[in-house]
C-alpha positions in Angstrom: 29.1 65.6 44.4 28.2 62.5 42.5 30.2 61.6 39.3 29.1 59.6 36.1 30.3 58.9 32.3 27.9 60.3 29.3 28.5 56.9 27.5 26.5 53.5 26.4 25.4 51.4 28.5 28.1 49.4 27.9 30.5 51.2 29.7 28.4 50.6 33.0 29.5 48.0 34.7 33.3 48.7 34.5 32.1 52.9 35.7 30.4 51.2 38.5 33.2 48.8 39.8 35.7 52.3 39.7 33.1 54.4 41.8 30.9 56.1 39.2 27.1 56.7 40.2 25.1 56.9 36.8 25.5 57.2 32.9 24.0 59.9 30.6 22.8 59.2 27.5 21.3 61.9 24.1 17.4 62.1 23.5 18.0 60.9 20.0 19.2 57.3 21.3 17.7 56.8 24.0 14.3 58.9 23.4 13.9 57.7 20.0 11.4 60.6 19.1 10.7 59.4 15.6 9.7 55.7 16.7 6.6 54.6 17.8 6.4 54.2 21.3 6.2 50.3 21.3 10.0 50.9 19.8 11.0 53.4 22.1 10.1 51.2 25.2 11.7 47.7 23.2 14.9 49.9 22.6 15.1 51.0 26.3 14.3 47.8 28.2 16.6 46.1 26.1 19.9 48.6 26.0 19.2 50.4 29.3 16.6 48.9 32.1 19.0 46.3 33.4 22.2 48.5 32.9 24.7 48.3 36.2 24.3 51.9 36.5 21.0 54.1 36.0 20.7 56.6 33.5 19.6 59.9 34.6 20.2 62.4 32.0 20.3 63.3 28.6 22.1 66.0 26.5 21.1 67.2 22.8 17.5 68.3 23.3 17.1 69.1 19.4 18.3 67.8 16.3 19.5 70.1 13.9 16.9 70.1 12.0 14.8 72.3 14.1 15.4 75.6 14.0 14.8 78.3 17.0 16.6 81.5 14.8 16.4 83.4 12.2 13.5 83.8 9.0 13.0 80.2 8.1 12.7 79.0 12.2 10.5 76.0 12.9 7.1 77.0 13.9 7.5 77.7 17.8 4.5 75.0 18.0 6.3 72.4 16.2 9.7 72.6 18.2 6.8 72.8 21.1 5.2 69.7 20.1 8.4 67.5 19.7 9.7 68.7 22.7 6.8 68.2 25.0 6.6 63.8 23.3 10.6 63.9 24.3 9.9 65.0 28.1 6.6 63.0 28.2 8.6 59.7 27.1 11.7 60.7 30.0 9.6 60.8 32.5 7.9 57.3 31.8 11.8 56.1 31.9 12.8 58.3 34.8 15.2 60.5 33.1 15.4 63.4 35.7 17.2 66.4 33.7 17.7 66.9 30.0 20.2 69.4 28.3 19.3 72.0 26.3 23.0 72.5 24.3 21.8 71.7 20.4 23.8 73.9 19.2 22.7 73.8 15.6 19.0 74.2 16.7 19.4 77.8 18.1 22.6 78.9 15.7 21.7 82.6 14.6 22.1 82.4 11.0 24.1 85.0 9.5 22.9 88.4 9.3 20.4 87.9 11.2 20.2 90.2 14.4 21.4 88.4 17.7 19.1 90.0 20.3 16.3 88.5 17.5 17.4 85.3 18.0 17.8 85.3 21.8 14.2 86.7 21.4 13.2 83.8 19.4 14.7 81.4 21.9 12.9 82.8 24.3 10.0 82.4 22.9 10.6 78.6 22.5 11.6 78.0 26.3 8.5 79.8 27.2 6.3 77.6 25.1 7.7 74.5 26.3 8.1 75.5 30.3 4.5 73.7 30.7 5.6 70.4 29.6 8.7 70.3 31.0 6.8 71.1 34.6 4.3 68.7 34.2 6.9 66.1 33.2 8.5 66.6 36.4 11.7 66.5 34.2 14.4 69.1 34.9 15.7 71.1 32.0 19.0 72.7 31.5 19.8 75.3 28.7 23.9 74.7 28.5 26.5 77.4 28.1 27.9 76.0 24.4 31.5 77.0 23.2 31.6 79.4 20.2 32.7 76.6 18.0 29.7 74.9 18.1 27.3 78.2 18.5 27.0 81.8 18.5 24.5 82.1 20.8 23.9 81.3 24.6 27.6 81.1 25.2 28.0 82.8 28.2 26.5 82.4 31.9 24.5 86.0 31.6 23.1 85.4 28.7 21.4 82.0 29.5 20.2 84.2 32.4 18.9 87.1 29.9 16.8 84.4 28.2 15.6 82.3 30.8 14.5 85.7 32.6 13.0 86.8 28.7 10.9 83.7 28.9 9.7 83.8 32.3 11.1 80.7 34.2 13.4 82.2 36.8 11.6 80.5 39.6 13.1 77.6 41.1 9.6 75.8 40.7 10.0 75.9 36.5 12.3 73.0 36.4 14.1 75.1 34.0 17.8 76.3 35.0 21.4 76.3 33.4 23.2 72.8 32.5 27.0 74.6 33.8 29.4 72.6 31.2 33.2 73.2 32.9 34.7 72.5 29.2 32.3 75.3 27.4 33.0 77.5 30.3 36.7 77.6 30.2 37.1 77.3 26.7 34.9 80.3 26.2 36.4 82.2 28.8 34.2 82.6 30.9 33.8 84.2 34.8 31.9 84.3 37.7 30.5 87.3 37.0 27.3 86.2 36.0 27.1 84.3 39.8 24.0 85.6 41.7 22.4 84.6 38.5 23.0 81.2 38.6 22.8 80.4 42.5 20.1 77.7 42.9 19.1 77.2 39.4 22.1 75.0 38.1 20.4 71.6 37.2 23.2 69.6 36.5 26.9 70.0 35.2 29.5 68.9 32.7 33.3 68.8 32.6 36.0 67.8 30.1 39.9 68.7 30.1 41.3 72.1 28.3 42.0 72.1 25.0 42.0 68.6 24.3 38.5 67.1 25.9 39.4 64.1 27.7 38.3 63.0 30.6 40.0 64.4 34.3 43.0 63.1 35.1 43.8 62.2 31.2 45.0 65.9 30.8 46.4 68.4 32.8 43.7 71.3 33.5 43.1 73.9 36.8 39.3 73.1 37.4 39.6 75.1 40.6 37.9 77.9 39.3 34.9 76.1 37.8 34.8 74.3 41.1 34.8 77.4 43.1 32.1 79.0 41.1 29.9 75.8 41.6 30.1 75.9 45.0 29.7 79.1 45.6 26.4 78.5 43.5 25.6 76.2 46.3 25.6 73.2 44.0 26.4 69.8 45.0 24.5 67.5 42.7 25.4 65.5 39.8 28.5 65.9 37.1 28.9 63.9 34.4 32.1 63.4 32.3 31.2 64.6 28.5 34.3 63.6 26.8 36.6 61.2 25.0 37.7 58.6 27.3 41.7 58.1 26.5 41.9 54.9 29.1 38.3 53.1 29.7 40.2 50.1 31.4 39.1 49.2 35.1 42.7 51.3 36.4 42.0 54.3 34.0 38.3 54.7 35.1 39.5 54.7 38.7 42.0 57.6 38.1 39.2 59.8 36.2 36.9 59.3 39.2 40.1 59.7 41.8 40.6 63.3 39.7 37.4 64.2 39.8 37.3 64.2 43.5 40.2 65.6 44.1 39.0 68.6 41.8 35.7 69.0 43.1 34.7 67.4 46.3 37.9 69.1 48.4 36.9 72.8 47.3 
């Protein structure tokens, strides 16, 4: 497994001197969806192109204000049409996976029926699973703590809905961003397992309660580990927390924990 830092660019040269392999950046920095495109491409050349390390993925598919649940939901070919300019201008910069997580974009609002709103989700992944093909982009829909959403928080359910909105084939480019943090903190299993085997499209980790990096905290990630490989996934996993001790030392010890955590399973 392959480890990086979701952080500025910035941060890269010091990541890659302690061993790290890439950064991950949001869609609203780096995609820029609101700017013209002569922006967009001024902004990235000039914070990103030349960075020591390449950046590969981005988290926070939607702002907040696009809505997937509820009465008053965005119109499923708005949401569409801003998310098919987001993966159209990643692929140009060679993003390869973006995270669905957003959790204010698909919150249920209150009293309105769950299953409706998993339904309505649905209904957006399945509008945007051309785009996201074509782009040759990967998407991940991530497994959110319940503090930051009430729906999608569990393994099966992502399942439900990816199944719902007909992308279960490996050839979608759709599949489940696995976030260690969300997983634990939500109390999560492995029961959801031969749901997830072959579709994970990249992962996040973060320390229990606190969400510092590895190594800053002490937390058992042998059972996230253990479910990941027995998913059969080796790819990338990118730190997604606060970062206690970013000197050249600290950096080495998060990268030294996360192979000790992950890479001797």
């Amino acid at each position: 497994m392959k480890f990086g830092l979701c952080a500025d660019s910035s941060i890269a040269e010091a990541a890659k001197a302690a061993g790290f392999a890439f950064i991950d950046g949001t869609v609203g920095d780096v995609i820029m969806p609101a700017a013209s495109e002569a922006e967009f491409e001024d902004a990235y050349a000039a914070r990103f192109a030349h960075a020591a390390l390449p950046l590969v993925n981005l988290a926070v598919l939607l702002p907040g204000s696009i809505r997937l649940a509820g009465a008053d939901a965005t119109p499923v070919a708005e949401s569409a049409a801003y998310v098919a300019n987001v993966f159209r201008r990643a692929a140009k910069i060679g993003i390869k996976h973006i995270a669905f997580g957003s959790g204010g974009a698909r919150k249920c609002p209150d009293a309105w029926d769950k299953q409706k709103a998993n339904a309505q989700i649905a209904q957006f992944v399945a509008a945007i699973a051309p785009a996201v093909k074509e782009s040759g982009v990967n998407l991940g829909v991530e497994n959110l703590r319940f503090a930051e959403t009430n729906t999608l928080n569990f393994f099966a359910e992502i399942a439900d809905v990816l199944d719902a909105a007909g992308v279960a084939g490996a050839d979608s480019g759709i599949g489940f961003l696995a976030d260690g943090y969300h997983w634990n903190e939500n109390k999560d299993d492995a029961s959801a397992l031969p749901r997830i085997v072959g579709r994970i499209r990249h992962t996040h980790i973060a320390t229990s309660p606190s969400r510092w990096a590895p190594g800053e905290e002490p937390t058992d990630f042998a059972p996230f580990a253990r479910l990941l490989k027995s998913a059969g996934y080796d790819g990338l996993m990118a730190v997604e927390a606060k970062i206690n001790d970013p000197s050249p030392e600290g950096l080495v010890r998060i990268r030294k924990a996360l192979e000790a955590a992950f890479n001797h399973v």
